[in-house]
C-alpha positions in Angstrom: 39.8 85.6 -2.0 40.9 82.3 -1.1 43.0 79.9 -3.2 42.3 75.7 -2.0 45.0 73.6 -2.3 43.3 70.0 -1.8 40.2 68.9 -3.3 36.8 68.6 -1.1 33.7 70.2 -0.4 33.6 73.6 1.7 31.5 75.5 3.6 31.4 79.2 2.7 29.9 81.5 5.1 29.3 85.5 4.7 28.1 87.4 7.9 26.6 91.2 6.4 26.0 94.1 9.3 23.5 97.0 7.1 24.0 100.7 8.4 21.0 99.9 11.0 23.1 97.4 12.7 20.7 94.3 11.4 23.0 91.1 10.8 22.3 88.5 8.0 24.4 85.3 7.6 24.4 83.6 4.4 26.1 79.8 3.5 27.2 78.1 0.4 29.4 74.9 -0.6 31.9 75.1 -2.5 33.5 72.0 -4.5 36.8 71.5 -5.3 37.3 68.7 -7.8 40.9 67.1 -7.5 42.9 67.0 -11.0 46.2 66.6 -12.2 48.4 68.4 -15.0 51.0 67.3 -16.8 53.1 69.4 -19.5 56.5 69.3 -20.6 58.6 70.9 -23.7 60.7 69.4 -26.3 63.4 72.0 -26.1 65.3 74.4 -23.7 68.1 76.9 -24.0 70.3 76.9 -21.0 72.2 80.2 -22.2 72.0 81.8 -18.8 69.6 85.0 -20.0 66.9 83.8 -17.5 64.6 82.4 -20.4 64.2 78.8 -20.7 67.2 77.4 -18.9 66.0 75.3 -16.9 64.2 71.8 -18.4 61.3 70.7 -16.1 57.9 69.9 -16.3 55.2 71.1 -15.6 52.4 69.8 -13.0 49.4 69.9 -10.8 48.2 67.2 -8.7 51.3 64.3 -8.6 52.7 62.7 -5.7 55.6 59.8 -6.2 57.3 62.2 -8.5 60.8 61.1 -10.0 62.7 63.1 -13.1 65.8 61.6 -14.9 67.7 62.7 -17.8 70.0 60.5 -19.9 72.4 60.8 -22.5 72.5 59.4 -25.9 74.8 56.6 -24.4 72.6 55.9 -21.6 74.2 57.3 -18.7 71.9 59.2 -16.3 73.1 62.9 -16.0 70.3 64.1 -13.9 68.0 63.1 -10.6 65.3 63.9 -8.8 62.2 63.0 -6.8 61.2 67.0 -6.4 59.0 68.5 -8.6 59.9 72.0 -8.2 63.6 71.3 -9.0 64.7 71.3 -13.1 68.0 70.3 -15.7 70.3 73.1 -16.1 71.8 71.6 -18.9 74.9 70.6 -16.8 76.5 67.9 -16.0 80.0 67.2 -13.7 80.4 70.8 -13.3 80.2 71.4 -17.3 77.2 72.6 -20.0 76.3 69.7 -22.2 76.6 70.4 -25.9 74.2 70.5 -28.4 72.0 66.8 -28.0 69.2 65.0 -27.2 68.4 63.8 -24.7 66.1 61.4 -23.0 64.4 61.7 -20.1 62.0 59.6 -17.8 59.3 61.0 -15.8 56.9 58.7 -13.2 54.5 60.3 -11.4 51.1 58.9 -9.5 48.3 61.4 -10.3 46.0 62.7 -7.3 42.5 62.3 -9.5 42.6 58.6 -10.0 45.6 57.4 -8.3 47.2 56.2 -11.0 50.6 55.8 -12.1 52.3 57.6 -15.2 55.3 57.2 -17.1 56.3 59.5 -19.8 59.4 58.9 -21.9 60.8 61.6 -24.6 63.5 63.5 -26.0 64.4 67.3 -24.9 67.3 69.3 -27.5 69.7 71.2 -25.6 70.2 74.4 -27.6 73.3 76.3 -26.9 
């Protein structure tokens, strides 16, 4: 088993020995089409019980990545350019209270090379 992590064409190649000690060498490509995935929710619970704390999307496939979260004022709360990392619901050292809030997600996708921006609302739920 092999898992590909770029897209591109590959050469597979299988080398059999039978019992008699004969040798046979078989080939194949194998094409890995580039994509990208993007999915995010509309609500999380940052309670602390290891379910849903922790508002991020998710992706497959982005590069220029950048995630903010703002309040219903307008201030940004929350910052970053790394895809893996996610809101915990707090901000200056404290939990945020039940809101919405807006955040603002620009990403380039891998497939096309082009540039996304998705702007929606997430409900903290205490």
């Amino acid at each position: 088993m092999h898992a590909y992590t770029h897209p591109g064409t590959y050469t597979i190649m299988q080398v059999v020995v039978n019992a008699a000690g004969c040798t046979d060498t078989a080939y194949v490509e194998v094409v890995i089409r580039p994509e990208y995935l993007f999915w995010i929710p509309n609500a999380f619970t940052p309670n602390g019980n290891g379910l849903n704390d922790i508002f991020k999307p998710k992706l497959l496939g982005v590069h220029n990545y950048s995630f903010l979260i703002f309040d219903r004022w307008g201030e940004k709360i929350f910052e970053t350019t790394n895809p893996e990392d996610g809101w915990n619901g707090f901000y200056k050292g404290k939990l945020c209270t039940n809101d919405v809030f807006v955040y603002k997600i620009n990403f380039r996708d891998d497939v096309q090379q082009i540039d996304h921006q998705y702007i929606g609302r997430v409900t903290l739920v205490r």
